[in-house]
N, C-alpha and C positions, 0 to 999 in steps of 0.2 A: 559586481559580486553575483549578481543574477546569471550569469552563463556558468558561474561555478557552481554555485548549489544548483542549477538543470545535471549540470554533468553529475555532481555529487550523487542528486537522484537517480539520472540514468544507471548510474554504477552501481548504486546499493541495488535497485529493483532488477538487474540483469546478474548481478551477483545471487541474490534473493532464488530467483528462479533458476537459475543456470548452476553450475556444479557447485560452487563455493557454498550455497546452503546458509544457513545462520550465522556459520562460523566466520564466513568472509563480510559477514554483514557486521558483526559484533562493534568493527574497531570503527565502522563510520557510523554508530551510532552514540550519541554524547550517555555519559555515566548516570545524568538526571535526567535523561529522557523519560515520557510522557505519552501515550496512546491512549485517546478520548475515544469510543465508542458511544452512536447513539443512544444506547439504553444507559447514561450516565460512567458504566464503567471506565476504569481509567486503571492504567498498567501499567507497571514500572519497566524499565530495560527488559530485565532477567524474567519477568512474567511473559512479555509480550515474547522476547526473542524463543522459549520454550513453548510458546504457544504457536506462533511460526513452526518452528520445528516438528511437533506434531502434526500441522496442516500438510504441510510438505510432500509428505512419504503417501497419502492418498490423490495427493493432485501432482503427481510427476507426470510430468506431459504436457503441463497445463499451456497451451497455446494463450500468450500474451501480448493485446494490440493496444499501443500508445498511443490513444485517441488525441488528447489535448497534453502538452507539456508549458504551463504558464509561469512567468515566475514574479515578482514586484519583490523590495525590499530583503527581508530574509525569509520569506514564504514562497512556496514551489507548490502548484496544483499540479497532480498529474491525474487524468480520465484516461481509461484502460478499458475494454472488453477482454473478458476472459474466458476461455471455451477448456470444459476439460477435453480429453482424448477423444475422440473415437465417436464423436459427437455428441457428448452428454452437454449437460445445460451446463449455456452460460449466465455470467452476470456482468454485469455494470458497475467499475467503481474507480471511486472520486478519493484519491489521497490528500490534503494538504498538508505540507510538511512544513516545520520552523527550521529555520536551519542558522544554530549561532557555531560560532569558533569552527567551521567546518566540520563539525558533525550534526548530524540528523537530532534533534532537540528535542521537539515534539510533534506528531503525528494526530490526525480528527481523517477516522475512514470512516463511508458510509459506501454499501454495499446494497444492488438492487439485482434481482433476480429479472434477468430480459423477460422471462416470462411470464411475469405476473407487471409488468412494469402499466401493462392496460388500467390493472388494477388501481392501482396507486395515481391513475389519475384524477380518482374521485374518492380518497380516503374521507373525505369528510360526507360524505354521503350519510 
């Protein structure tokens, strides 16, 4: 099952970015899905996929590199570098995804900005 949910990812996340937009993402994501954000939030399908949608239309262009694609069980880690156009800043980010019945289930993204990443190596300072 693990080579299907990598591929399952590769497609939503090239879908995601590439022409198909939210709408070709909708059908591979499960009706109870789930998106964890570090600041506790948590977002249903229809919150997450309209919040996507909105990110979208400012980051057209966004050059995206699949750093790490890992998968175990029904969980897929994917590590990405993301640079907007034209050289604007990128970030760093880490999706894990649950993936039951062949759709995308639930989602935990943490996102780090490359350039403050010095930063954050002594948050507890």
């Amino acid at each position: 099952m693990t080579i299907e949910n990598e591929q399952l990812v590769q497609k939503a996340l090239g879908q995601l970015i590439g022409e198909g937009g939210v709408n070709a993402v909708e059908p591979l994501v499960s009706e109870d899905f789930r998106h964890h954000r570090p600041d506790g939030l948590v977002r249903t399908k229809s919150e997450w996929l309209a919040d996507v949608g909105k990110a979208l239309i400012p980051l057209a262009g966004m050059q995206v590199e699949i750093v790490h694609l890992l998968s175990g069980g029904d969980h897929v880690v994917v590590h990405t570098r993301r640079q907007l156009p034209d050289g604007g800043p990128a970030i760093v980010v880490v999706d894990i995804l649950r993936i039951a019945d062949g759709q995308i289930a639930e989602a935990w993204e943490l996102i780090e900005p490359v350039a403050e990443a010095e930063a954050h190596l002594s948050w507890w300072s």
